[in-house]
Biotite code that builds the C-alpha atoms (Angstrom):
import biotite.structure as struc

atoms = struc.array([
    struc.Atom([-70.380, 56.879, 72.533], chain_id="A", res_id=1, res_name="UNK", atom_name="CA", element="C"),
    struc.Atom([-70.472, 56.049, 69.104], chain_id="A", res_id=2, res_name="UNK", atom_name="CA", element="C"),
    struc.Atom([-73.920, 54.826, 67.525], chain_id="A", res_id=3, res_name="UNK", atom_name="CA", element="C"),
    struc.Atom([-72.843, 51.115, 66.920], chain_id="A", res_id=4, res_name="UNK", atom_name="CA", element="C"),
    struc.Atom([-72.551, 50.874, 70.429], chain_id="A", res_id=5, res_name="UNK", atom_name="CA", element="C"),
    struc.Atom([-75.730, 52.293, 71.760], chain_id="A", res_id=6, res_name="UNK", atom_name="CA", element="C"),
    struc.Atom([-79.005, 49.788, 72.827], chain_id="A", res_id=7, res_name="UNK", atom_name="CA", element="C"),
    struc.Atom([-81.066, 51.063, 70.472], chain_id="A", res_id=8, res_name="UNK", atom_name="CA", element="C"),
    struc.Atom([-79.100, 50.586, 67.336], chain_id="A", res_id=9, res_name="UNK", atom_name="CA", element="C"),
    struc.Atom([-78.257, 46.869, 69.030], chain_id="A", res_id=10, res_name="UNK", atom_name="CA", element="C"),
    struc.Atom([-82.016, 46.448, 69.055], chain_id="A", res_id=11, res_name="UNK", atom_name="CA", element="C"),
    struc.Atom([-82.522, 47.803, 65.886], chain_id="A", res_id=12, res_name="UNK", atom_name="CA", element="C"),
    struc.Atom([-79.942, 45.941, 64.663], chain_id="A", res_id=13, res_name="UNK", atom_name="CA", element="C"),
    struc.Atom([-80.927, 41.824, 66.297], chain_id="A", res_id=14, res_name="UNK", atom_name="CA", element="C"),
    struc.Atom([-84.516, 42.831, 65.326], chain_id="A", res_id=15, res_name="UNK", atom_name="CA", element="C"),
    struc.Atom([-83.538, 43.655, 61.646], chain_id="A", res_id=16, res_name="UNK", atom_name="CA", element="C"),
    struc.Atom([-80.781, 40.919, 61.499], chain_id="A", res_id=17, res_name="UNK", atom_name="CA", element="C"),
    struc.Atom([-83.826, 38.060, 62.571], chain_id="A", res_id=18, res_name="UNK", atom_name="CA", element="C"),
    struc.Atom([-85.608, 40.035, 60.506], chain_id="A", res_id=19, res_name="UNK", atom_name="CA", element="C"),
    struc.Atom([-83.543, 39.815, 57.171], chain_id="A", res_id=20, res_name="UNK", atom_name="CA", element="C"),
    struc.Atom([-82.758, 36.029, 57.930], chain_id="A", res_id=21, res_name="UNK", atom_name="CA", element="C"),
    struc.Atom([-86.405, 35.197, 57.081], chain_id="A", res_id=22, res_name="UNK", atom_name="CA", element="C"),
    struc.Atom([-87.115, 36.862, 54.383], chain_id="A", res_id=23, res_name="UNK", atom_name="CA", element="C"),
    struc.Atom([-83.861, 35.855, 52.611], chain_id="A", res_id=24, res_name="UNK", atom_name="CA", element="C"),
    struc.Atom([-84.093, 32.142, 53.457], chain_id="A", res_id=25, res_name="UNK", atom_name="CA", element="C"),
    struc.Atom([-86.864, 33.176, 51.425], chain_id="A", res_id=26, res_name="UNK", atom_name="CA", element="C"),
    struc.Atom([-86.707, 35.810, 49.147], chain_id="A", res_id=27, res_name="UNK", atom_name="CA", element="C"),
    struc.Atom([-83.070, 34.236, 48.168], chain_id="A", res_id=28, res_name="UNK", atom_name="CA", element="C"),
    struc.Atom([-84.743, 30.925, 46.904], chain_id="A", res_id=29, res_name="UNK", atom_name="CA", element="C"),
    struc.Atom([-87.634, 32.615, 44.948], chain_id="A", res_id=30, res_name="UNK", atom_name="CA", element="C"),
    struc.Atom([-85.492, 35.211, 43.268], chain_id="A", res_id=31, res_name="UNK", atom_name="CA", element="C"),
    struc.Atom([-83.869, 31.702, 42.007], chain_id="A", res_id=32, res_name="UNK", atom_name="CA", element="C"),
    struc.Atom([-86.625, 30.489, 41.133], chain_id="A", res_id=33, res_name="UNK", atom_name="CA", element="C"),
    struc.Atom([-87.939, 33.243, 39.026], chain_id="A", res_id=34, res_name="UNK", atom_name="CA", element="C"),
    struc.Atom([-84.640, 33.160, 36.762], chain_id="A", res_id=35, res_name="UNK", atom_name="CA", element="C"),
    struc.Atom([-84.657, 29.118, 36.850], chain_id="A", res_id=36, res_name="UNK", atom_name="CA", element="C"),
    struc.Atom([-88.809, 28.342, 35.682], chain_id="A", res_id=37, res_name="UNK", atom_name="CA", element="C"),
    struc.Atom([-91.286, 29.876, 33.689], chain_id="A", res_id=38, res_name="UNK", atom_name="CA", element="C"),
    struc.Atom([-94.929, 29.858, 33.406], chain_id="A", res_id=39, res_name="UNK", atom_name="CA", element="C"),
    struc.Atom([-96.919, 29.301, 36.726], chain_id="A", res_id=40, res_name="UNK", atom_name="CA", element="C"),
    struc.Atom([-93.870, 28.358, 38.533], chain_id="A", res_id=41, res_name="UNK", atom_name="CA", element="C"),
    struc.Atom([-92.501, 31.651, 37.228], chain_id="A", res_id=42, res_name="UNK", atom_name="CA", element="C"),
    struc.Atom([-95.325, 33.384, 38.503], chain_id="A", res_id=43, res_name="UNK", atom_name="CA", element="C"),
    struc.Atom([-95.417, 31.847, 42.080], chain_id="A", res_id=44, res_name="UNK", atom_name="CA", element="C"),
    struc.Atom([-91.703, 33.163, 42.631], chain_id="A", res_id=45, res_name="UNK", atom_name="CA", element="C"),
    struc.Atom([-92.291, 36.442, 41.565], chain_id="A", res_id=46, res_name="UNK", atom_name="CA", element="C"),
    struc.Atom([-95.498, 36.953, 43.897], chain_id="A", res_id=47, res_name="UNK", atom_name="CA", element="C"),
    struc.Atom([-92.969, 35.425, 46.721], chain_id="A", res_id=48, res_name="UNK", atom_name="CA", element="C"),
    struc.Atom([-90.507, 37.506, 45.613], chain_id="A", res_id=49, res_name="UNK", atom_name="CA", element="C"),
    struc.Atom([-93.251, 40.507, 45.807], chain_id="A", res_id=50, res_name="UNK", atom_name="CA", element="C"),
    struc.Atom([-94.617, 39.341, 49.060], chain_id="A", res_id=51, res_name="UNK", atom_name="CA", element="C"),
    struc.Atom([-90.892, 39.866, 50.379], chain_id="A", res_id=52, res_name="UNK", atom_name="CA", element="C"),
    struc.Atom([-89.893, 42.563, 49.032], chain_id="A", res_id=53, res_name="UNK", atom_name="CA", element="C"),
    struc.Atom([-93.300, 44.110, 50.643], chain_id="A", res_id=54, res_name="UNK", atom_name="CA", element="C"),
    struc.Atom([-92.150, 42.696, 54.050], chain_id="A", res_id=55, res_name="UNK", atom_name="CA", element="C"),
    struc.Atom([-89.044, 44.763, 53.201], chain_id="A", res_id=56, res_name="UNK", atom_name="CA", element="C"),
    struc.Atom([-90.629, 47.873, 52.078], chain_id="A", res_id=57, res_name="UNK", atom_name="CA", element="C"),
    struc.Atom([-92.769, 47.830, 55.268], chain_id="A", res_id=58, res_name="UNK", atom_name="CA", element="C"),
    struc.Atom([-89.680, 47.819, 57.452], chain_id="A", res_id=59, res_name="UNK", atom_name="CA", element="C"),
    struc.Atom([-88.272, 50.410, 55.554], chain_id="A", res_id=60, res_name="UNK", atom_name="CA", element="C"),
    struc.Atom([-91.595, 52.850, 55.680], chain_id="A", res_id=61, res_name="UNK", atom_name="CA", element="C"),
    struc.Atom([-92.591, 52.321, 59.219], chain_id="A", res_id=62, res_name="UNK", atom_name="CA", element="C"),
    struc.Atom([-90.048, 49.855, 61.220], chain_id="A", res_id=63, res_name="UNK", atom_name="CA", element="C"),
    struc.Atom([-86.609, 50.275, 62.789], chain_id="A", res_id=64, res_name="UNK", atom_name="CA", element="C"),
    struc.Atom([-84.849, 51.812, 59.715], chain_id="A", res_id=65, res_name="UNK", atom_name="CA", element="C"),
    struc.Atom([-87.920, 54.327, 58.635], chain_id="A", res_id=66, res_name="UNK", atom_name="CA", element="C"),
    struc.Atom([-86.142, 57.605, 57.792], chain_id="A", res_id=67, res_name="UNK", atom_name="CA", element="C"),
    struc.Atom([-83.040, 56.604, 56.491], chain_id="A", res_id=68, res_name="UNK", atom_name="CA", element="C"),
    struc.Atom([-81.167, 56.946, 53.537], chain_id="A", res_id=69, res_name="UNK", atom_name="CA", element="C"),
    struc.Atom([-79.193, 53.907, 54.207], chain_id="A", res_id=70, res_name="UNK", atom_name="CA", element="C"),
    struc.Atom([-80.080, 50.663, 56.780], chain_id="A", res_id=71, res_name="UNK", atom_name="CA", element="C"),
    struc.Atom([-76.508, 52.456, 58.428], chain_id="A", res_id=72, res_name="UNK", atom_name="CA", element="C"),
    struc.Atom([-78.323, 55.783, 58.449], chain_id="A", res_id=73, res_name="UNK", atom_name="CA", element="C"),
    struc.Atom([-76.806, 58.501, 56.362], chain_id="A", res_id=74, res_name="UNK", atom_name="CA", element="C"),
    struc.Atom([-73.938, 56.171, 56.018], chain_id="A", res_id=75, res_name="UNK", atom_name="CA", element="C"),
    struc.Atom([-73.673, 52.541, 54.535], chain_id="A", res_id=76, res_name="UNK", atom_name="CA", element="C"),
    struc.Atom([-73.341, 50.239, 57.313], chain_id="A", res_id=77, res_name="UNK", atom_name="CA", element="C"),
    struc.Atom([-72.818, 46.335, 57.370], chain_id="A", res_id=78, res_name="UNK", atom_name="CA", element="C"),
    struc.Atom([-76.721, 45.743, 57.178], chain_id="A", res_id=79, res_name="UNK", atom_name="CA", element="C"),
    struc.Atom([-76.414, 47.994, 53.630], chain_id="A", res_id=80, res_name="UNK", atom_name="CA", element="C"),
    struc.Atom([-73.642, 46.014, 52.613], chain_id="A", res_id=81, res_name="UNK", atom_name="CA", element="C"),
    struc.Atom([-75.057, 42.380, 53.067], chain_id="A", res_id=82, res_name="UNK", atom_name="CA", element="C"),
    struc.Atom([-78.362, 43.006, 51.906], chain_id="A", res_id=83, res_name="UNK", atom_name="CA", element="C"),
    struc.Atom([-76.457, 45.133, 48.633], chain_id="A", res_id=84, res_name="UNK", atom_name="CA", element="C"),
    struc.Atom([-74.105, 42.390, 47.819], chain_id="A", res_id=85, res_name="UNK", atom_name="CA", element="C"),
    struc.Atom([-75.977, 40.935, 44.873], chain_id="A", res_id=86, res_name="UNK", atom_name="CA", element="C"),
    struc.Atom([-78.334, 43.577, 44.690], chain_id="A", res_id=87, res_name="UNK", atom_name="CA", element="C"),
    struc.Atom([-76.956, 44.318, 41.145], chain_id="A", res_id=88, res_name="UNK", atom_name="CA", element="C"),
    struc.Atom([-78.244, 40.824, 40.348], chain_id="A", res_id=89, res_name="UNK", atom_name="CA", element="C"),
    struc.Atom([-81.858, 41.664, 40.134], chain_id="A", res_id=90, res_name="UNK", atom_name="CA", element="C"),
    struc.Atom([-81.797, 44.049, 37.741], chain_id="A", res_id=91, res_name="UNK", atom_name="CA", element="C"),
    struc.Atom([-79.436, 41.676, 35.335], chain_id="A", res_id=92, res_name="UNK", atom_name="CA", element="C"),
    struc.Atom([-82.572, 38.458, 36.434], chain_id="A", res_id=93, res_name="UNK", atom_name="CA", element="C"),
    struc.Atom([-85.505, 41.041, 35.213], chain_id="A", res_id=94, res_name="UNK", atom_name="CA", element="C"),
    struc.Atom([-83.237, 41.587, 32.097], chain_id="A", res_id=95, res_name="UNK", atom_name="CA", element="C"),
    struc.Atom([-82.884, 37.761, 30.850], chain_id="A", res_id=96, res_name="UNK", atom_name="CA", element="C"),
    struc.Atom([-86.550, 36.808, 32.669], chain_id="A", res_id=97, res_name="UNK", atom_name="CA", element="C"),
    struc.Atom([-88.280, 39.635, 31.161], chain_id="A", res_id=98, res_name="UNK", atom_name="CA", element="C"),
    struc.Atom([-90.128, 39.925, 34.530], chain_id="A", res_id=99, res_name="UNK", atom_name="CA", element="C"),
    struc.Atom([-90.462, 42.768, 36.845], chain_id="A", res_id=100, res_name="UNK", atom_name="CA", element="C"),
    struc.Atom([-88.723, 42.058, 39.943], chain_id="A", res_id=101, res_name="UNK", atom_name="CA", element="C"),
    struc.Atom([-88.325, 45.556, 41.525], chain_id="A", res_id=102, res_name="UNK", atom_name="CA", element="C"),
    struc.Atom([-91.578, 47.843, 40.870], chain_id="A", res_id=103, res_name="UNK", atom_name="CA", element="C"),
    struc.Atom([-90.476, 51.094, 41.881], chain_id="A", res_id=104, res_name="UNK", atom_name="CA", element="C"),
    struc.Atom([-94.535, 51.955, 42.470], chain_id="A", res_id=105, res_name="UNK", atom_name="CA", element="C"),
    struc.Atom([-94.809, 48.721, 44.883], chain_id="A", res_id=106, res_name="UNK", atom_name="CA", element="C"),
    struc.Atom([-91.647, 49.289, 46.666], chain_id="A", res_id=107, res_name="UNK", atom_name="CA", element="C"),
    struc.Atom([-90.614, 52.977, 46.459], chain_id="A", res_id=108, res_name="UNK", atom_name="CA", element="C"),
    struc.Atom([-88.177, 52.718, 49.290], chain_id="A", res_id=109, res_name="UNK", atom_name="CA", element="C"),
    struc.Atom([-86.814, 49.456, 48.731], chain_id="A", res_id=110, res_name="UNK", atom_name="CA", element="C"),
    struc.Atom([-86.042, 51.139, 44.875], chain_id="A", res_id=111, res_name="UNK", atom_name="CA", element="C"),
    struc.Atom([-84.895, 54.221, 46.593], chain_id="A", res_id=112, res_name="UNK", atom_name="CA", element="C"),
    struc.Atom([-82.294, 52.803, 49.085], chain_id="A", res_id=113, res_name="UNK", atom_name="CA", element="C"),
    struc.Atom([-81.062, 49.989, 45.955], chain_id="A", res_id=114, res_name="UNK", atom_name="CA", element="C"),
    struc.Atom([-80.672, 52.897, 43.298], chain_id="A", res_id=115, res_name="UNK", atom_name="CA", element="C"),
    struc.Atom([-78.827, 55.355, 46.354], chain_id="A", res_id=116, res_name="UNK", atom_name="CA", element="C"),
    struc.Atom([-76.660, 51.933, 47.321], chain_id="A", res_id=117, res_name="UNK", atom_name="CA", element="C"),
    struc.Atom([-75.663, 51.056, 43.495], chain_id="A", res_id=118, res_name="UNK", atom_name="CA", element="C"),
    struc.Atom([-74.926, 54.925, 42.533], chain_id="A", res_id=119, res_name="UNK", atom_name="CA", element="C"),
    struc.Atom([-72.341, 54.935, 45.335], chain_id="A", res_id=120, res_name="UNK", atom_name="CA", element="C"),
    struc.Atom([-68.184, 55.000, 43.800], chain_id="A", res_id=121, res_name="UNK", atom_name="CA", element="C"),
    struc.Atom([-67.111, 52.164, 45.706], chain_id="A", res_id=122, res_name="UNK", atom_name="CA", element="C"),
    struc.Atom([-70.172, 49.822, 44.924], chain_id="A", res_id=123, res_name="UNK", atom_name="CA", element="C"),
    struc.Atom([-69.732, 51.003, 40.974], chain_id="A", res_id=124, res_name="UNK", atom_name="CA", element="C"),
    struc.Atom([-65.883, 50.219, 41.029], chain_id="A", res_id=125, res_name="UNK", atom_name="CA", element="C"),
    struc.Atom([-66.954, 46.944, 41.788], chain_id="A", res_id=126, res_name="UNK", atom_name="CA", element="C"),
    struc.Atom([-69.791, 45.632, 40.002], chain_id="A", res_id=127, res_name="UNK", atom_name="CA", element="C"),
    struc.Atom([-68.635, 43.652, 37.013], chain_id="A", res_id=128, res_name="UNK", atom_name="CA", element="C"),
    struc.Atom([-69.936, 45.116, 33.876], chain_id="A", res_id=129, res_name="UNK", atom_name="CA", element="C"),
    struc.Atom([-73.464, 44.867, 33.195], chain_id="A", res_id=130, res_name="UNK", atom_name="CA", element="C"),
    struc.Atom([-72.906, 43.385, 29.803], chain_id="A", res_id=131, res_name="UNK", atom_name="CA", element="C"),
    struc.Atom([-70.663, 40.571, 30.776], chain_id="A", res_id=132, res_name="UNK", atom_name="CA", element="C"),
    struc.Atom([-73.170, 39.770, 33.934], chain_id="A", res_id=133, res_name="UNK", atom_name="CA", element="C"),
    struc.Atom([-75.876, 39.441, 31.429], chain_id="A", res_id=134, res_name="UNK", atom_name="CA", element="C"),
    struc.Atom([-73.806, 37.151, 29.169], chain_id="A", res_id=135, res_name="UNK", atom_name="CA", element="C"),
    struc.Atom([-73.449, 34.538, 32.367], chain_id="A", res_id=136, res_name="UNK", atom_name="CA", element="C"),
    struc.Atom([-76.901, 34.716, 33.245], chain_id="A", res_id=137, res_name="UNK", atom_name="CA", element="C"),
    struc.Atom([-78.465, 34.717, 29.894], chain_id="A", res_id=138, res_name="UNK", atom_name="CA", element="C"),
    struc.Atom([-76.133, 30.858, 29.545], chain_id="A", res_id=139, res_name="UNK", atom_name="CA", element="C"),
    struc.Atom([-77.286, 30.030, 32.938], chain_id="A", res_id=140, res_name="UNK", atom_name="CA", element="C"),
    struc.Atom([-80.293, 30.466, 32.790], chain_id="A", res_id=141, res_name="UNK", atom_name="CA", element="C"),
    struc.Atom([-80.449, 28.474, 29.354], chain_id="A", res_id=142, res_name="UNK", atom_name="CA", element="C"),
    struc.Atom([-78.700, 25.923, 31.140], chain_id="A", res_id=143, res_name="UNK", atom_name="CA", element="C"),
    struc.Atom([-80.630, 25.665, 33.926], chain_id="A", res_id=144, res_name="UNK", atom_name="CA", element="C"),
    struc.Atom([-83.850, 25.832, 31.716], chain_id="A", res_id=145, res_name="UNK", atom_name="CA", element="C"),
    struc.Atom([-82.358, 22.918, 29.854], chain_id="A", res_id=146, res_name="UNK", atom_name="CA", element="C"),
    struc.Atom([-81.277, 21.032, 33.260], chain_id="A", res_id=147, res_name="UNK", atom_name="CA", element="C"),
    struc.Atom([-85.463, 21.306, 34.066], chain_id="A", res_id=148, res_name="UNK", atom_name="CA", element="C"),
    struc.Atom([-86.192, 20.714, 30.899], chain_id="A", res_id=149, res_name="UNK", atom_name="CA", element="C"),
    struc.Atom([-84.081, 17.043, 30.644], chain_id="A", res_id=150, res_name="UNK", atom_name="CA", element="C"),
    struc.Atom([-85.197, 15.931, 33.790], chain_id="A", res_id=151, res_name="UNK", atom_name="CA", element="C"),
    struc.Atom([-88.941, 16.570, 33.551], chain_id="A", res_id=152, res_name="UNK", atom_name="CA", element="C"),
    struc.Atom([-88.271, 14.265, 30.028], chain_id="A", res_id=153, res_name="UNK", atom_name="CA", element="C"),
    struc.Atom([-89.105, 10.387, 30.255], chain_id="A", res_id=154, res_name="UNK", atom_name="CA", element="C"),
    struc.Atom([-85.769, 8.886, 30.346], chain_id="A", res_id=155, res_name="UNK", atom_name="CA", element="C"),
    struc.Atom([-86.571, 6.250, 27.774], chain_id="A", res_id=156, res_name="UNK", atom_name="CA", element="C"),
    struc.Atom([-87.001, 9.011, 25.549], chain_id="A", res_id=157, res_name="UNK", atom_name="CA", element="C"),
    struc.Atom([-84.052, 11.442, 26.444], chain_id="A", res_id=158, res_name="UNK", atom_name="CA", element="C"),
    struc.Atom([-80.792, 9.234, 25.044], chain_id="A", res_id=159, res_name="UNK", atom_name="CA", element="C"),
    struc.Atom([-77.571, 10.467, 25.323], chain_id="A", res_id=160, res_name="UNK", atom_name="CA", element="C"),
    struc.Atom([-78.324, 14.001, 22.739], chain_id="A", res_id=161, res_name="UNK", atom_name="CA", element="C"),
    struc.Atom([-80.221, 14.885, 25.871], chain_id="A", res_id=162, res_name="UNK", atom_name="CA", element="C"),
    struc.Atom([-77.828, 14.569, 28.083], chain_id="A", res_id=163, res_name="UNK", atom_name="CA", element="C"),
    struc.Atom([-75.590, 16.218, 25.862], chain_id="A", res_id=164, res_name="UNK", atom_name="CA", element="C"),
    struc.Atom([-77.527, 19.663, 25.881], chain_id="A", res_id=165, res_name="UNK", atom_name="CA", element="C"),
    struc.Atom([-77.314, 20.484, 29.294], chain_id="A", res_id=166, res_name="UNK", atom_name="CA", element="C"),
    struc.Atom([-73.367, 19.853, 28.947], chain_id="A", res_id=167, res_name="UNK", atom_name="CA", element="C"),
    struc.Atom([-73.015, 22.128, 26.122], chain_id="A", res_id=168, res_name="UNK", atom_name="CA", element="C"),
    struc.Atom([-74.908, 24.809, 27.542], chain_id="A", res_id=169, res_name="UNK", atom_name="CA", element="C"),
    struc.Atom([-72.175, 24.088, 30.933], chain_id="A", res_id=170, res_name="UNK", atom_name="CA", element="C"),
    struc.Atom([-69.661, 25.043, 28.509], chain_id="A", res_id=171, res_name="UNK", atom_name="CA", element="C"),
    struc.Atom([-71.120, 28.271, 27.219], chain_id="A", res_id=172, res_name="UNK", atom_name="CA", element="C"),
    struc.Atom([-71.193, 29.818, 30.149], chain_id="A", res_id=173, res_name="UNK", atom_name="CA", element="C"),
    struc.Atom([-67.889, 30.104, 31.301], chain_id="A", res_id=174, res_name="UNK", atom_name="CA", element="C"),
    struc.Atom([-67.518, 33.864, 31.937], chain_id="A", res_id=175, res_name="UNK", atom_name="CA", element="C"),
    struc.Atom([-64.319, 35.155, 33.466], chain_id="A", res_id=176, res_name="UNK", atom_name="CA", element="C"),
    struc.Atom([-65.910, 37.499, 35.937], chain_id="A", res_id=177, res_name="UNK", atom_name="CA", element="C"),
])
């Protein structure tokens, strides 16, 4: 019978799918947040970020997937692929933030399993360039900075050059990806 069908990789799998639903209604948010603040609401994320990531690394050292080079085992299964998808994002966020997301000292299997996943062919093949990811976050992230910045302004004071900023940095974003 193949693996995917057995009761222990269906437990495995409901316990890490409940799991991974937590921690990236959370982790999701606060990676956001990192990229979209600074100062102590910078630092917040990244310790909830951290805190996750830690949650992560535990399951990865002692819980359901301990031992394994991928969340599929020696292969990459759905669980790799989900959790993967925007993986490549977090390296572009520390980039533009300047903050230290992944800590391969804090989260050695977490780093392990991300570097193993993003060195595969078919995950390379289809990763935009870095260079042109960090070009669209680098204007997002200005944008949304700007966004924050307008609305924490009075709105006496803001006029319509305000307004105008946030719109400008809108338009130099656009990044055929």
């Amino acid at each position: 019978m193949p693996e995917c069908l057995t009761q222990s990789y269906c437990l495995r799998a409901v316990r890490f799918v409940l799991f991974r639903s937590k921690m990236w209604l959370q982790l999701g948010p606060a990676v956001g947040a990192v990229f979209a603040s600074t100062g102590e609401d910078q630092e917040a994320a990244v310790r909830q970020v951290h805190e996750n990531l830690a949650l992560l690394e535990a399951e990865l050292r002692d819980g359901a997937f301990r031992g394994r080079r991928y969340f599929g085992g020696d292969e990459v299964g759905l669980l790799d692929v989900v959790l993967g998808c925007g993986s490549y994002w977090l390296a572009v966020f520390e980039d533009v933030t300047g903050v230290r997301l992944v800590d391969a000292d804090a989260f050695p299997r977490f780093n392990a399993w991300l570097r193993d996943f993003e060195a595969l062919d078919e995950v390379r093949e289809t990763i935009p360039a870095v260079d042109r990811l960090l070009e669209y976050a680098r204007g997002l992230r200005h944008m949304l900075l700007g966004l924050a910045g307008a609305a924490a302004a009075p709105s006496a004071e803001a006029g319509p050059t305000a307004a105008a900023a946030p719109a400008a940095a809108a338009a130099d974003i656009a990044v055929d990806i």
